[in-house]
N, C-alpha and C positions, 0 to 999 in steps of 0.2 A: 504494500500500500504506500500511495508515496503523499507528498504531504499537500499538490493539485486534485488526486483525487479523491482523498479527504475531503479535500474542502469543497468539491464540486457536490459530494454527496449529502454533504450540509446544508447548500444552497441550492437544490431542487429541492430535497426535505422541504425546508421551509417555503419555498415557492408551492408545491404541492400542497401543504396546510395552509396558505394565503397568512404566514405570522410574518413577521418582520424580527420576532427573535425567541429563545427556547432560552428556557430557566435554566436549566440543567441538562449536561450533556455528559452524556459516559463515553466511554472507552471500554465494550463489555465484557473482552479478553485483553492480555497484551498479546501483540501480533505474534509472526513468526520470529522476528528478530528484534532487538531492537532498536536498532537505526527505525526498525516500520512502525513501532510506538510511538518513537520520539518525533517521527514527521507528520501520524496522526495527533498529535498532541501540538505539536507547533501550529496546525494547522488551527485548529481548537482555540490556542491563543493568541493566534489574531484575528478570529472571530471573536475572541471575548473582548477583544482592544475592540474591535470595532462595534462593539455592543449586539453582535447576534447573536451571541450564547451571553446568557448572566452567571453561568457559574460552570465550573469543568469538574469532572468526577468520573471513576476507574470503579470496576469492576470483577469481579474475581483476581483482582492481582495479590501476590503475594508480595511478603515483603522484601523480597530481592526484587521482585517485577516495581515495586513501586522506587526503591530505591537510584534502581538503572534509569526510572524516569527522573530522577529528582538531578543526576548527572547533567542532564539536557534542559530541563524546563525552568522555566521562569515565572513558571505560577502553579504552586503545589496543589496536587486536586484535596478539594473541599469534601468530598467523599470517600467511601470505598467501599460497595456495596457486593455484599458473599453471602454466602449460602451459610446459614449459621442454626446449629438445633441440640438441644441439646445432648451434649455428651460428644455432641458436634463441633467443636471450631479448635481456629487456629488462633492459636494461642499467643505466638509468636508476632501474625501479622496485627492482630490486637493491640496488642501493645506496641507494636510500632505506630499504628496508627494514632492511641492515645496520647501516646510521646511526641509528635510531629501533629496534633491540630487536624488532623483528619478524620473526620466522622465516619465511625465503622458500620454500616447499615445494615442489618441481616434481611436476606432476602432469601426465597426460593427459585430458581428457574424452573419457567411456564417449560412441562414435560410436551405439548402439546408444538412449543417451535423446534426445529431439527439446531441441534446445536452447530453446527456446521455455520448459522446466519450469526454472525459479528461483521463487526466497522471492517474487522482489519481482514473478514474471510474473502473480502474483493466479489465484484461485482455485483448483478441486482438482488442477491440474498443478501450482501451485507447494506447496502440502501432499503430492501425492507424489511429487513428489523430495525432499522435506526426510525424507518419512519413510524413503524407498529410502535415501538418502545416513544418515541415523542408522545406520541396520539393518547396512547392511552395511560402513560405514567409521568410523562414531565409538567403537568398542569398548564397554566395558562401562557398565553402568550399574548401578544397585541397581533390583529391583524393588520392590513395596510392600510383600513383606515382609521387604526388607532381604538379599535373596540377592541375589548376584550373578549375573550375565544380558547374554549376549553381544546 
């Protein structure tokens, strides 16, 4: 994934849902490498420089995956949302997150999408889960005329 088509998938996203910007934006694997994180993320934060995303946040990473981002970025994700149950978690990345200001979010992953659709799996599976995931979990947005829009 590189960090043009990152950002091109952002901005159909949002053309598609007629918003002019998204609250929250994840990262919902780290890619295969990452050089391919760190270009989906840069991408990410110059959409948040440019006020289309309000806030950036990572995904199942652990804490070496979140670490290897922290080498490249310049804006540490405000998130970090995992699979958490109990008897269930990582312990490790927990506390890293608590240490470093990053809210650990527990979540489930919907058994129902193929896990194969992430940002960084390239092509039109990873544009739509990015825009399933907007639609129905990042809350509101403004549209282009400045209404608010679930």
């Amino acid at each position: 994934m590189t960090k043009a088509a990152a950002t091109k998938f952002i901005t159909d996203d949002l053309e598609q849902m007629g918003l002019t910007y998204i609250d929250l934006m994840l990262v919902h694997w780290p890619c295969v490498t990452a050089a391919e994180t760190a270009a989906v993320w840069s991408a990410m934060e110059d959409m948040l420089e440019s006020k289309q995303l309000r806030a950036l946040g990572v995904s199942n990473f652990k804490q070496a995956d979140i670490e290897a981002l922290a080498a490249s970025a310049t804006v540490q994700p405000a998130v970090n949302q995992c699979s958490m149950a109990a008897g269930k978690t990582d312990d490790a990345t927990l506390a890293y997150c608590q240490a470093h200001n990053i809210t650990y979010e527990a979540c489930e992953r919907n058994r129902s999408l193929p896990s194969s659709l992430t940002l960084c799996g390239g092509g039109s599976g990873a544009n739509a889960l990015a825009s399933f995931l907007q639609r129905a979990m990042l809350g509101l947005g403004r549209d282009r005329a400045g209404q608010l829009s679930a």
